[in-house]
C-alpha positions in Angstrom: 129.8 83.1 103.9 127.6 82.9 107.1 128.6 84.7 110.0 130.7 83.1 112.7 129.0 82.3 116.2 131.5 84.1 118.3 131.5 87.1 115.7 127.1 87.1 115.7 127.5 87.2 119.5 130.2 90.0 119.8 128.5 92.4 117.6 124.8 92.0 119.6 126.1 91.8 122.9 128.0 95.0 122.1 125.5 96.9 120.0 123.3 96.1 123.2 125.7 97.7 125.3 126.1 100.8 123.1 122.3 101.7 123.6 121.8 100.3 126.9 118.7 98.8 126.2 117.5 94.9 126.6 114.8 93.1 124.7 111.0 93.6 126.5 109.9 90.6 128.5 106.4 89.3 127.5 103.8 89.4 130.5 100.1 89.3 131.4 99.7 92.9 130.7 101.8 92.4 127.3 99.4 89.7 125.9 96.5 91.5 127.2 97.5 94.5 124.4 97.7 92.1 121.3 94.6 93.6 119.0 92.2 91.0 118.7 90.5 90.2 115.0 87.7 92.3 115.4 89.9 95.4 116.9 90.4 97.8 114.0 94.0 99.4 114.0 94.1 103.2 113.9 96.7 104.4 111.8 98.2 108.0 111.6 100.4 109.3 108.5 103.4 111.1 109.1 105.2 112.9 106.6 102.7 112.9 103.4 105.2 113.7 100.5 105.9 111.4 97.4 106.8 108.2 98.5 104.0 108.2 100.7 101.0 109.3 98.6 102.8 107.0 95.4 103.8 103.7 97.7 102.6 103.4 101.4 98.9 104.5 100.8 98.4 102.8 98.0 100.3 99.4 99.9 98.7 99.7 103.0 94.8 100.1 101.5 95.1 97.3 99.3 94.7 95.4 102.5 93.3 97.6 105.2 89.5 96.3 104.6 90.9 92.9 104.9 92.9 93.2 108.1 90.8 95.8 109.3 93.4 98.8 109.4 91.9 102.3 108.8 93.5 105.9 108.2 92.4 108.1 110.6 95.1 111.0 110.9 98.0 113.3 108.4 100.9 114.8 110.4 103.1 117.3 108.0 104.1 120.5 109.2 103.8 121.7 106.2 100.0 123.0 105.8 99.8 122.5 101.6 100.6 118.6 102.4 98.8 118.5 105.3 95.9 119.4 103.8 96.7 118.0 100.4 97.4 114.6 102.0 94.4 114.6 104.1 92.4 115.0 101.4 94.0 112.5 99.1 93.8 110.0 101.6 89.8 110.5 102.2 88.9 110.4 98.5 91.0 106.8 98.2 89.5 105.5 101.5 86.1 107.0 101.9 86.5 108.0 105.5 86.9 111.5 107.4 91.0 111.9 108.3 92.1 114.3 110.4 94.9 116.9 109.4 96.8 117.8 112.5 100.2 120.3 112.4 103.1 118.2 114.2 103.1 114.9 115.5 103.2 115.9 119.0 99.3 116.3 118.3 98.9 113.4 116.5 100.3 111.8 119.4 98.2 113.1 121.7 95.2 111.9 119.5 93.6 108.7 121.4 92.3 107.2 118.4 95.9 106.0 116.9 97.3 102.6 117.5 100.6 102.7 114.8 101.7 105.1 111.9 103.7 105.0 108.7 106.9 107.1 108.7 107.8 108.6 104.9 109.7 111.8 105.7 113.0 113.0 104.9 115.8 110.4 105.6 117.8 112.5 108.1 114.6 111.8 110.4 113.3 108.4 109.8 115.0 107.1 112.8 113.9 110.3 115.1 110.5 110.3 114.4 110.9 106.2 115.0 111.7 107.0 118.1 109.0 109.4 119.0 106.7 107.0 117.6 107.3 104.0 119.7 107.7 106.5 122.4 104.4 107.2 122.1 103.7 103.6 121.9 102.8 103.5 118.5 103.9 100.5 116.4 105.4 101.7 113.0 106.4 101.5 109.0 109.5 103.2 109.0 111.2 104.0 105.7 115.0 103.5 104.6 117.3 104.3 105.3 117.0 104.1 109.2 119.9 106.8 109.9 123.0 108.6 108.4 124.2 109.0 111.8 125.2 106.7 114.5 124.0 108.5 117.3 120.3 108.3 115.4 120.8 104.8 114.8 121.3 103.8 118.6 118.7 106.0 119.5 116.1 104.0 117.3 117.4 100.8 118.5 117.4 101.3 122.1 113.9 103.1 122.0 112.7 99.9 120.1 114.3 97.3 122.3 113.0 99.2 125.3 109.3 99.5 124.1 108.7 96.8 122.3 106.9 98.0 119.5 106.3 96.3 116.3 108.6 98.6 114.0 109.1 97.4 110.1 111.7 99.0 107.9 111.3 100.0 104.6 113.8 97.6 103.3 110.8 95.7 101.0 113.2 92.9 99.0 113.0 90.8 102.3 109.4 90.4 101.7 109.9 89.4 98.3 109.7 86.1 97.2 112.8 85.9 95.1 115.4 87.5 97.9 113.7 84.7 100.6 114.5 82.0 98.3 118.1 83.6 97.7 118.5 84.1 101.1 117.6 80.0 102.4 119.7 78.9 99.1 123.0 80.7 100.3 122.2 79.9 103.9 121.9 76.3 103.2 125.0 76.1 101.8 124.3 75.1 98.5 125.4 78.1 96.6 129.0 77.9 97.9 130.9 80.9 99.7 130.3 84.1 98.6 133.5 85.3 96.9 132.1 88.7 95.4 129.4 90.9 94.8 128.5 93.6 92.3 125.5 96.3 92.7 124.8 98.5 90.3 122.1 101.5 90.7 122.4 103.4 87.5 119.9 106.1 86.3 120.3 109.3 83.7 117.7 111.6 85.4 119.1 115.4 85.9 115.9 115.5 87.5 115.8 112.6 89.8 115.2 114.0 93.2 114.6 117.7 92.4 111.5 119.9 92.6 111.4 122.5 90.9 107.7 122.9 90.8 107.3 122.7 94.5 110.2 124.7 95.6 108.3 128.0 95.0 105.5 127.1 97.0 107.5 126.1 99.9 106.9 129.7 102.2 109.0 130.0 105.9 105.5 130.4 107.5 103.9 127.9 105.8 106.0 125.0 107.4 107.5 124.5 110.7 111.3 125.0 110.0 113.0 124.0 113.2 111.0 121.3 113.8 112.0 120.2 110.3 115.6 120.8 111.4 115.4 118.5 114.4 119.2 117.8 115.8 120.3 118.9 112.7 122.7 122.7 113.1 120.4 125.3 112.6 120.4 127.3 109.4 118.4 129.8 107.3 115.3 128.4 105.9 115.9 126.6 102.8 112.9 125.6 100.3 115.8 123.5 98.4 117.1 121.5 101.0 113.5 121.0 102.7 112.1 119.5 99.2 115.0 118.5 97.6 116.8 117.5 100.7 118.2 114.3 98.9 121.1 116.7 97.0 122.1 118.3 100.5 124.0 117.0 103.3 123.4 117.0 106.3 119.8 116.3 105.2 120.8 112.8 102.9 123.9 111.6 101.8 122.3 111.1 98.5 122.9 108.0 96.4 123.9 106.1 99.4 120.7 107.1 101.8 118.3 106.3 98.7 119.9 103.1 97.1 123.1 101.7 98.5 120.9 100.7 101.7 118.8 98.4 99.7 121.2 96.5 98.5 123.5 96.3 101.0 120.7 95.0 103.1 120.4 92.3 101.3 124.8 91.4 102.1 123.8 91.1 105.6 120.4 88.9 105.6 122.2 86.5 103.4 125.1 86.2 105.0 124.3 86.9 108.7 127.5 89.5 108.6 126.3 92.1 110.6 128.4 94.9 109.0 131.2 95.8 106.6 134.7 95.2 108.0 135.8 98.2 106.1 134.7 100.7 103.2 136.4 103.2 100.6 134.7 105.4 98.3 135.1 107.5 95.6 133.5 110.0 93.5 132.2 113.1 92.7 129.5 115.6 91.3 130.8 115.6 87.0 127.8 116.6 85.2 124.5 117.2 86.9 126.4 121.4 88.6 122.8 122.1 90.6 123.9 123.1 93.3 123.7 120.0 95.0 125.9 118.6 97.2 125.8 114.9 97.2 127.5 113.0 94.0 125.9 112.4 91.1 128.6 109.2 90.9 130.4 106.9 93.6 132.1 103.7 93.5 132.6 101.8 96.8 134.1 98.5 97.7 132.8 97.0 100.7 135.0 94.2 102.7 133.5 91.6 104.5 134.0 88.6 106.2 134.5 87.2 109.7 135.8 89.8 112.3 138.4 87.2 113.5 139.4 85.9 110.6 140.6 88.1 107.9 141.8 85.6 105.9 138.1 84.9 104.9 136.2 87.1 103.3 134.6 88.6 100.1 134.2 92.2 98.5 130.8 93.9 97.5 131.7 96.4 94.9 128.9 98.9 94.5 128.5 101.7 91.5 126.2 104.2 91.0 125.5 107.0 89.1 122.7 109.8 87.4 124.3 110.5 84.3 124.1 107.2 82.3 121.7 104.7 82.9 123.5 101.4 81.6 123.7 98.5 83.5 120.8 99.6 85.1 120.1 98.5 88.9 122.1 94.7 88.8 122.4 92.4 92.0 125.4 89.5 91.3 126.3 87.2 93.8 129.0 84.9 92.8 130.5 81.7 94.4 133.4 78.9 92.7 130.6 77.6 90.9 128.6 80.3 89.2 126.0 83.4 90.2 122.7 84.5 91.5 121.8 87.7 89.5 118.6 88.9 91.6 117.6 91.2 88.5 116.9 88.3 86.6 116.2 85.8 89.8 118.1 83.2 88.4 121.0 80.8 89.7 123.5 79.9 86.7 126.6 78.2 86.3 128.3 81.5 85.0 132.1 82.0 85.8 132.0 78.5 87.7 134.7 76.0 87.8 134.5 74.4 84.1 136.3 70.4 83.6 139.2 72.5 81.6 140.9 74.3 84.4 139.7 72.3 87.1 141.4 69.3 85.5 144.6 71.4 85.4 145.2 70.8 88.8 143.4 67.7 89.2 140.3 69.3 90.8 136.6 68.5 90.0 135.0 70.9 87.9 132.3 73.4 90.3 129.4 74.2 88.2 126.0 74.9 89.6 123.0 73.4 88.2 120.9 76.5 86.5 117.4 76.8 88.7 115.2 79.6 89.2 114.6 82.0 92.5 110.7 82.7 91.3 107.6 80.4 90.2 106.7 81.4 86.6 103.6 82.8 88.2 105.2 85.4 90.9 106.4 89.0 89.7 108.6 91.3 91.6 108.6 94.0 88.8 106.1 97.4 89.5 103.2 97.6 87.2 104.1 99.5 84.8 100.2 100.5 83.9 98.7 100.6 88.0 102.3 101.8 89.8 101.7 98.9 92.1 104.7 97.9 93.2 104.0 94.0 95.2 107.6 94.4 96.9 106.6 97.6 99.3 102.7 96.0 99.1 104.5 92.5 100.7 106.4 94.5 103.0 103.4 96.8 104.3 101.3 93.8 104.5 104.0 91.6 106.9 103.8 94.5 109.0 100.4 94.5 109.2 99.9 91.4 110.2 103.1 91.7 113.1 101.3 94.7 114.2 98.3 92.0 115.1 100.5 89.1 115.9 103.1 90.8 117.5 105.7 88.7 115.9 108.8 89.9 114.5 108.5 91.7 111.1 110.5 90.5 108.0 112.9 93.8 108.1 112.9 94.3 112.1 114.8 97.5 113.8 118.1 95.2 113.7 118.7 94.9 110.1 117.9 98.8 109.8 120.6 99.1 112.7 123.1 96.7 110.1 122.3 98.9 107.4 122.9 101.8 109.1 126.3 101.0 110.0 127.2 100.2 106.6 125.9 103.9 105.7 127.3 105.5 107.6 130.7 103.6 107.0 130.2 105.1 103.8 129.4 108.5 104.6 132.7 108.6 106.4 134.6 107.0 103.0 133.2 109.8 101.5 133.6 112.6 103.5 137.2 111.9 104.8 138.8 110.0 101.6 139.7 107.7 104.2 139.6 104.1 104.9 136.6 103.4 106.9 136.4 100.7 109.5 134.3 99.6 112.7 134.6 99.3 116.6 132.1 96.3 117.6 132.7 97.2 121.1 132.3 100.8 121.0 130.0 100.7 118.0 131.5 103.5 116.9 132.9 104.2 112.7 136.8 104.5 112.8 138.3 106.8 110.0 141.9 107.4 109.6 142.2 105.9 112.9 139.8 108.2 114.9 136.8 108.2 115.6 134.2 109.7 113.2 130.7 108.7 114.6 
């Protein structure tokens, strides 16, 4: 199902509109900032919590000496990481880092070209913004933003600085999803006539802290700046550390995994959004206090904007209290499926000689082939941690940083994702059928506006 022309062109024309931003002509002075070879690239860190010190670091060192990156600097406003972090980050690398209190000094630091962004997900896509601001290039994780007025912020700031920005969507630098992706875009696999994600854990304890939430002290941290444009409340320790059970802070299960694999919808198809969402669900067993489910169902409808006649569903589950099924990727067509889990193409459900005959059609069955050589492995090491999708991701950026080409997950398919999230976020908040206003790029729930 690839997206139509006139459809592509509606939703970029309009989406450029909405932020009011064009695309950075290349000059003299543009070419003269490339980094040369022998030009080490000064990175900062901001935000130094788990998926940093377990993922990024870890990523972007196992080529740094290589490509001739180095860490120089840790922003977190929150001194224990700060510190922590800086620390951490010298004994892996060997060098001296800096541990500064807010990134409005490590922006004023001359000695950083680019950063990587792991910080709550409510403010990927603002500090995005003040990074390229600063004109910093930057690894910036998923989601992009719960908001739409985040998300156009991000993409106008990048379209009008022209910064190298990656997003921390990592399956499009893996092997497996590029070979899925050329397969259904070369028409081979058929149209797409459904999808089914899974993302299924049983882990009461999957985004809590309940060591670190008694260390968390008001004046140890900076809690309006954590806030952002977020309403102001009383200082939280829960929803600073464990900010991924609390709305307004994460919508939870769709922040942390829908975007993922939802990203993956729009890369191989070339449809830029969902044409409408529903949702449903609810916290049943995991009574925290949280606020965000511990289980959700959504169906996803896509297709051509102008012709609703066309189209498929993405049906997406997800839940904390059982973990079978596990996390499951199926792409099916008239003649069988791609199951990314097992990064294969089979002939499953296709069109067999029986029922084809029936009506005197040709039986549909696609050949069985594989997305991966026997050599390549997606799969985290179970005894290292390494993990070669986020290692593939960090080093594509890496080398766009020096190239200046555009990255494998540019600002545009966290912008797609985005929309799709927050679609979402409106199912689920309003019980309503969610849809989408190319021109106004706005999310429509129970005919009004939501975002």
């Amino acid at each position: 199902m690839a997206l139509n022309e006139s459809n592509r062109r509606q939703f970029l024309k309009a989406s450029s509109a909405a932020v009011a931003a064009t695309a950075v002509s290349w000059n003299a002075s543009s070419y003269a900032a490339i980094l040369g070879a022998n030009d080490r690239v000064r990175v900062g860190v901001v935000g130094c919590g788990d998926r940093m010190k377990s993922a990024l670091i870890p990523a972007f060192l196992e080529c740094a000496k290589e490509l001739n990156f180095e860490f120089v600097a840790v922003s977190d406003i929150w001194n224990r990481r700060r510190e922590e972090g800086a620390a951490y980050i010298q004994k892996l690398s060997g060098s001296p880092i800096a541990a500064v209190r807010n990134n409005e000094e490590l922006y004023a630091r001359k000695d950083v070209d680019a950063v990587l962004v792991a910080t709550a997900d409510f403010q990927h896509a603002l500090h995005g913004v003040e990074a390229v601001n600063a004109g910093r290039d930057a690894y910036v994780e998923k989601p992009t933003a719960h908001t739409m007025d985040d998300a156009r912020k991000f993409l106008a700031a990048v379209k009008k600085t022209g910064k190298i920005v990656q997003v921390g969507t990592q399956r499009r630098s893996t092997p497996s999803y590029q070979k899925a992706a050329e397969y259904i875009k070369s028409g081979a696999f058929g149209d797409i006539v459904m999808v089914e994600m899974t993302w299924n854990v049983n882990q009461p304890g999957r985004w809590r802290r309940p060591d670190q939430v008694p260390l968390l002290k008001e004046q140890d941290t900076d809690w309006k700046r954590y806030l952002l444009n977020r309403p102001f409340e009383p200082f939280d320790a829960r929803k600073y550390l464990e900010f991924r059970l609390f709305w307004p802070y994460s919508s939870g299960i769709p922040d942390q995994w829908l975007v993922h694999q939802i990203d993956t919808v729009h890369w191989f198809t070339g449809l830029p959004h969902p044409r409408s969402v529903v949702a449903n669900g609810g916290i049943y067993l995991w009574k925290d206090g949280r606020q965000n489910w511990d289980t959700m169902t959504a169906v996803f409808d896509y297709g051509p904007l102008d012709d609703l006649t066309k189209g498929f569903q993405v049906q997406y589950t997800s839940r904390f209290t059982n973990s079978a099924g596990g996390v499951k990727e199926l792409y099916y067509s008239n003649g069988g499926m791609i199951d990314m889990d097992k990064q294969t193409v089979t002939p499953t459900g296709g069109l067999n000689a029986h029922f084809a005959a029936e009506i005197g059609m040709k039986p549909n069955l696609l050949p069985n082939s594989s997305l991966v050589e026997s050599s390549e492995s997606v799969s985290t090491d179970a005894n290292t941690g390494r993990d070669p999708q986020t290692s593939a991701n960090m080093r594509n950026w890496m080398e766009c940083v020096r190239s200046r080409k555009t990255p494998n997950a540019p600002i545009e398919a966290g912008y797609s994702h985005s929309v799709a999230l927050c679609m979402n976020v409106a199912a689920i908040q309003t019980g309503e059928k969610v849809t989408f206003d190319d021109k106004t790029q706005q999310v429509i729930a129970g005919g009004k506006v939501y975002a």
